[in-house]
C-alpha positions as CSV (number, residue, x, y, z in Angstrom):
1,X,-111.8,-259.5,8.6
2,X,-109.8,-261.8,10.1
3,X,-109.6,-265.4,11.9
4,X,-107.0,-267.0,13.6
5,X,-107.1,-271.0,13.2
6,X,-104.8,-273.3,15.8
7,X,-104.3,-276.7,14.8
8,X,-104.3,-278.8,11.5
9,X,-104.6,-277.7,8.4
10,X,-108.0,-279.6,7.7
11,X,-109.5,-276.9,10.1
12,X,-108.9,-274.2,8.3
13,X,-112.3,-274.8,5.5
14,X,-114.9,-274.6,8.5
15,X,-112.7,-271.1,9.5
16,X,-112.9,-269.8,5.9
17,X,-116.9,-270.5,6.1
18,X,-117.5,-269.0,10.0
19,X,-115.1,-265.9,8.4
20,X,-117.3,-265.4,5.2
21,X,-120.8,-265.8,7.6
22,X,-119.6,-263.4,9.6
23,X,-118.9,-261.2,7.1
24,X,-122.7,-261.3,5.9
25,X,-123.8,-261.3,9.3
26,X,-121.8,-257.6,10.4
27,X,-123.4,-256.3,7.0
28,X,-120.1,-256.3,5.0
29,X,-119.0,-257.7,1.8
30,X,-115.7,-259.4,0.7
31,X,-113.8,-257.1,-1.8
32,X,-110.9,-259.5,-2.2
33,X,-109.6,-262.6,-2.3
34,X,-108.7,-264.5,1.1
35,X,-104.9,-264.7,2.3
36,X,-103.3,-267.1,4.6
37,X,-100.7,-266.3,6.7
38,X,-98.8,-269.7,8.3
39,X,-97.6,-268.1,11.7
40,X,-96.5,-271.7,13.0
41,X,-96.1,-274.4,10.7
42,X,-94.1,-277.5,10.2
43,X,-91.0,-278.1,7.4
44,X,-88.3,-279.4,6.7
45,X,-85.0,-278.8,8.8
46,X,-83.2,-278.0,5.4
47,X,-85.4,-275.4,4.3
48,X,-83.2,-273.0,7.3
49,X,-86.5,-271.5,8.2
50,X,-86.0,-269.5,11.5
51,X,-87.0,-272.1,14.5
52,X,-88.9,-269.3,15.7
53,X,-92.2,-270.4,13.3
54,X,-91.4,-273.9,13.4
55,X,-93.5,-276.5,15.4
56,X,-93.3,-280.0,15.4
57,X,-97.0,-281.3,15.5
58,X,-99.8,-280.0,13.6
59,X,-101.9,-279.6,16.6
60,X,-99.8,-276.6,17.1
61,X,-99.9,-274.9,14.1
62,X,-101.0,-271.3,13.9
63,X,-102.7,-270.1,10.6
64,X,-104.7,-266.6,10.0
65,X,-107.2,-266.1,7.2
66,X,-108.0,-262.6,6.0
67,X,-110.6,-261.2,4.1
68,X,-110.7,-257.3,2.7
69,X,-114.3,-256.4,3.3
70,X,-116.1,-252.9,3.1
């Protein structure tokens, strides 16, 4: 199961909760731990991350949380 959260970071606890309801709710159970993917995300210009996943305000930032369920 998966959610895609857009903005700041402090968002992504009230996604992690709606994920796990939703789980419960469609009948299924977590069989894992949860994973984050940062898709867009600030950092520093020294780190030579591509540009490509790089944003400059947090609004912007693009995170996905998984779950394994079955």
């Amino acid at each position: 199961a998966t959610v895609l959260v857009r903005g700041p970071y402090e968002a992504l606890e009230p996604a992690r909760l709606a994920l796990d309801d939703w789980i419960v709710a469609a009948g299924l159970t977590a069989t894992g731990p949860l994973r984050i993917l940062y898709l867009q995300f600030g950092a520093e210009a020294d780190l030579r991350l591509d540009p490509e996943y790089l944003v400059d305000h947090d609004a912007d930032f693009v995170t996905e949380l998984q779950r394994p369920v079955a």
